[in-house]
N, C-alpha and C positions, 0 to 999 in steps of 0.2 A: 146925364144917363149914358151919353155915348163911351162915356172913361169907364164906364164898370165892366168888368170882367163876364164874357162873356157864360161863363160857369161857375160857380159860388165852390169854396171849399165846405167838402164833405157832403155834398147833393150826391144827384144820382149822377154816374158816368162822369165825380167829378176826378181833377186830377190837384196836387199838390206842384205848388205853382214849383216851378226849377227841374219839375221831375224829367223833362225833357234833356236837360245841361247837365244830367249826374255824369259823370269819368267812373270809364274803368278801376280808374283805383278808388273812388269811394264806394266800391262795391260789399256788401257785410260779408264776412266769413262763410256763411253757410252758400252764399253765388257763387264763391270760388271751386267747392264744392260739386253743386249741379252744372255748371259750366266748364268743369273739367273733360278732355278731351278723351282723357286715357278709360274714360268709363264705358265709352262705346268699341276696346280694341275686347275682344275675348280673352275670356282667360284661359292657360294652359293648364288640364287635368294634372294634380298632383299621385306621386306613386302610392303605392303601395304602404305603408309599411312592414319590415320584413326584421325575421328574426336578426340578432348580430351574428355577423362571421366569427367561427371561433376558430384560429389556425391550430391546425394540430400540432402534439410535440414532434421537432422535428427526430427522425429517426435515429437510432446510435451507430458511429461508423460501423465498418466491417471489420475483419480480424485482421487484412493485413495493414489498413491504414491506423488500427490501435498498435500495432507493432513495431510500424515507423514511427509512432511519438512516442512509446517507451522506449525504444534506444535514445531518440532526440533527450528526451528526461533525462534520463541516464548519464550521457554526456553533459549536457549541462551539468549535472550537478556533482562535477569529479574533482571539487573542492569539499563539497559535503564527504561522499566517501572518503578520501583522502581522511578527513577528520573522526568517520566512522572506526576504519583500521587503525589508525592511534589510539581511539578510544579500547579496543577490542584489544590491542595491544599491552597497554598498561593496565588492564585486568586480568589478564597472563601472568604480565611481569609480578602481581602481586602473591600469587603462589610461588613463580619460580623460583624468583630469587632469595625470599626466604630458606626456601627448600634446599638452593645450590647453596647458599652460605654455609646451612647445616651438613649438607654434606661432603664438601670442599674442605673444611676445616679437620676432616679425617683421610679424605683420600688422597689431598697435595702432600701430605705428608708421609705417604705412601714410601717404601724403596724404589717398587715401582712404579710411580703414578705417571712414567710416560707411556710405560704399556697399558696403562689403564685410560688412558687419552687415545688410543687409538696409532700411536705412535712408537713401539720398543726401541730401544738399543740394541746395540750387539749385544752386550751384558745381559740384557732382558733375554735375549733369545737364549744367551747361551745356559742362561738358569731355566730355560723352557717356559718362559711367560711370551705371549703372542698377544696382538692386538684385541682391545677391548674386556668388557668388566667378569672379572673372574665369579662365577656361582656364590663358590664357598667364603669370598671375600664382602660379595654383597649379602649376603644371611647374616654375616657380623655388622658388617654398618648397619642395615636394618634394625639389629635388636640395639647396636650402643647409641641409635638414633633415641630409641624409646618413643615419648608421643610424639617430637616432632613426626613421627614418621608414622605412627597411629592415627594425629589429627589431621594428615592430607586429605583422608575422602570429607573430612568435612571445610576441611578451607575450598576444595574443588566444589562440594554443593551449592557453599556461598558465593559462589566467583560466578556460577550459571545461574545462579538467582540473580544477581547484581547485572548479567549479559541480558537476561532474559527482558528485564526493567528496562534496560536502554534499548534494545529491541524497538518497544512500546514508543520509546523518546525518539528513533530513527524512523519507523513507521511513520508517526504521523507528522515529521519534518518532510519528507519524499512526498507525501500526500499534499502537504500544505504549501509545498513549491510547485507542483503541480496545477494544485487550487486555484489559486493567487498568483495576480500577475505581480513582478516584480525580481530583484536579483539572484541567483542562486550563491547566494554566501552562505559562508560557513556560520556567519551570528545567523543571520535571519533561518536557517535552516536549526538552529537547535530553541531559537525564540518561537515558529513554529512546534517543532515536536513537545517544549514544557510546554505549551497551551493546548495541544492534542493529547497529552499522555493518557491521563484516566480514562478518557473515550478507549484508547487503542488498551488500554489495561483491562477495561471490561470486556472486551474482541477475546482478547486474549483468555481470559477468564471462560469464558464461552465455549469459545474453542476447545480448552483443553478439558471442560467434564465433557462436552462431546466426544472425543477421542478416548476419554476411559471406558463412556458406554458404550461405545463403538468396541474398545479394544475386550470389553466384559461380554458382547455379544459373540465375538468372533472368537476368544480361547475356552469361555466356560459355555456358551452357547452350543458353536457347531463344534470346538473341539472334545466336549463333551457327548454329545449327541453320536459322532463317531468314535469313540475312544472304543468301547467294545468291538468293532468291529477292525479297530486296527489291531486288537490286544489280541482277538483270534485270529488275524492273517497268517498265514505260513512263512512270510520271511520279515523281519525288521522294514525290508522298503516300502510296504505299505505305511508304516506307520513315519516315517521318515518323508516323504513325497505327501502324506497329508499334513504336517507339521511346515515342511515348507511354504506348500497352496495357501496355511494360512497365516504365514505372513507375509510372503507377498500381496496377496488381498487386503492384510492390515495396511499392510505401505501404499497399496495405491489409495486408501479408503485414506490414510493422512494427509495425500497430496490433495485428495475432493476436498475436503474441509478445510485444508488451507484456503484452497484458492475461493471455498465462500467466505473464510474468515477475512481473506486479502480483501475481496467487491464489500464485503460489512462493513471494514477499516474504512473505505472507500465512499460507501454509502455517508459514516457517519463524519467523514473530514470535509469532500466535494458537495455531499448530498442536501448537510445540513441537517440529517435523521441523530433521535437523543438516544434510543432504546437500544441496544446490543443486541439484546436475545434475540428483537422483532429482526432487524436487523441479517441476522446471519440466517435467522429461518426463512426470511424472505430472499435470499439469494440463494440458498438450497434450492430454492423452487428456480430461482432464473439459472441456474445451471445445466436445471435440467430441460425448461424452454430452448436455451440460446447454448447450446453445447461449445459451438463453433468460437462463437463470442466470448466465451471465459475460460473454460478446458482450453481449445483449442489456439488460442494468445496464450494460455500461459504454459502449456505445451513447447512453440515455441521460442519462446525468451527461456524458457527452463532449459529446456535440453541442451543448449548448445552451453550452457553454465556447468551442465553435468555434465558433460564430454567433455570440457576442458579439467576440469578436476578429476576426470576418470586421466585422462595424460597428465597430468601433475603427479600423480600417484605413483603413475609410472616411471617417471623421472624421478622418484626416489628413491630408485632400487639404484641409479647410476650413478648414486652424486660419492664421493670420494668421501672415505673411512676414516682417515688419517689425519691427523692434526686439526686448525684453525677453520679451513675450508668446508670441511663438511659441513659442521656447526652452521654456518656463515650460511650457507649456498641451503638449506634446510632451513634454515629461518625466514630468508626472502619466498622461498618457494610455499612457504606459510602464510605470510604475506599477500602472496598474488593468488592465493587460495580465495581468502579473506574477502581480498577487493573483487572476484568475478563476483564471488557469490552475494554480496551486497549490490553490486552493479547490476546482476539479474535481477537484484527482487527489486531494486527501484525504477527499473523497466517494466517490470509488471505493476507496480504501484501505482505509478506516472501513467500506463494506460488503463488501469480500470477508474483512474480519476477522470482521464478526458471522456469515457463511456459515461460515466455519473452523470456529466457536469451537463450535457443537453439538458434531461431531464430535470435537472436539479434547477436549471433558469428557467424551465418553465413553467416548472410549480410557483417559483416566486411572481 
């Protein structure tokens, strides 16, 4: 009896015999649990939760830093123009030279076709022919012209129609170099503007029944509405001084509507907007918000394109009469006509793209 255990298993207050010799590690899963230390540290109150931050759009620069990246454009891309003025060029060439062929072929053969070049002989003076095209000589080549010379205002319709198209093709090349990062070449610049065209064709379209109701407001509108009252003034300058007022009010009213058709081009090349109409109507409205911002850059980049072309003109009156030169020295200064005024408006194109383009990554 002394060898038996002093507690039977499963009595009262008995134990299982080893229960004393159990290890830490044969402890069951759920001890590791209650015996866990980290249950008595407190825990940290968690926050709130709160709405997401939503960053605003950032803002559109100001007028003069849209100004320094439309010349920055501009430069840049003086391989595009370059390729522009060629193009402008041989759609020229395609009236002229028919036209000089047909009339070359009557006046070189002239007695005297040097005074009719701008150049006489003594001979020429001394029969009393002086430099340049005689009246009554030019009434005959007109009529022995016949329609060559009838069908000029329609080969010139189609040459401004065919200008007008490429226009559309140069627009949205200048947009799309702007757009898009990458080289300002002369492919990638016209592989842009065919994949812009239609967009920039429907701007275009817009644009211009804008400007008939615009120009159908201002001649039969108000110039209607005063007509009586200039037809009873007492001298001609009433009626003369209302006539002017409104066309210059027409010409500034085409220069507003350019520059929304220019931010719509803009809208839909940078913007990534499909709709034209919405398009132009909605920048009517920002026009007239942000004066500063679109009037005022395209103010400007404009002006100083119209002052140079206002002294080109005037450098026309001096250029020399006589022989090869003139011609020659008239042609370039046509030329560099050409390239300001493509070089302005891709400065204004180039900044109403950088204006867009904040907006336009934030919507995405």
């Amino acid at each position: 009896m002394a060898d038996l255990p002093t507690s039977t298993p499963g009595g009262a207050g008995g134990r299982e015999p080893g229960a004393d010799a159990r290890q830490p590690s044969d402890a069951l899963p759920g001890d590791a649990l209650l015996n866990d230390p980290g249950l008595d540290t407190p825990l940290t109150a968690l926050p709130a939760p709160g709405a997401p931050e939503v960053s605003a759009p950032p803002a559109p620069p100001g007028p003069l830093t849209l100004v320094r990246a439309g010349l920055r454009h501009a430069l840049c891309c003086w391989r595009p123009l370059v390729g522009v003025v060629i193009v402008q060029l041989l759609l020229a060439l395609t009236v002229v030279l028919p036209f000089h062929a047909a009339v070359a072929s009557r006046l070189d053969a002239h007695p005297h076709a040097a005074a009719l070049a701008g150049a006489p002989t003594a001979a020429d003076r001394a029969l009393g022919w002086e430099a340049g095209m005689d009246a009554g000589l030019w009434r005959d080549t007109k009529r022995e012209l016949g329609k060559a010379y009838d069908g000029l205002p329609v080969q010139l319709v189609w040459t401004l129609l065919l200008a007008w198209l490429f226009g559309a093709v140069a627009a949205a090349g200048f947009l799309g170099l702007a757009a898009e990062a990458g080289p300002c070449s002369t492919t990638r610049f016209f592989a842009l503007g065919g994949k812009g065209f239609f967009r920039m064709l429907r701007v275009g379209l817009v644009f211009a029944c804008a400007f008939v109701l615009v120009g159908r407001l201002v001649h039969e509108g108000w110039g209607a509405a005063l007509a009586d009252r200039e037809a009873d003034a007492p001298s001609e300058a009433s009626k003369w001084w209302g006539e002017r007022a409104r066309e210059v009010t027409l010409f500034v009213l085409f220069l507003v509507l350019r520059v929304a058709a220019d931010l719509a081009r803009a809208d839909l090349i940078a913007g990534g907007r499909r709709s034209a109409l919405l398009a132009f109507l909605r920048r009517l409205a920002t026009l007239v918000h942000r004066p500063l911002r679109t009037l005022g850059v395209a103010l400007l980049l404009g002006a100083p394109a119209f002052g140079a072309l206002w002294l080109l003109s005037r450098l026309e009156t001096v250029l020399p009469r006589g022989g090869w030169q003139g011609p020659l020295a008239l042609f370039l200064l046509l030329q560099v006509a050409v390239l300001l005024r493509w070089a302005s408006r891709a400065a204004l194109l180039g900044a109403f793209a950088v204006r867009i383009l904040p907006g336009a990554r934030a919507r995405a």
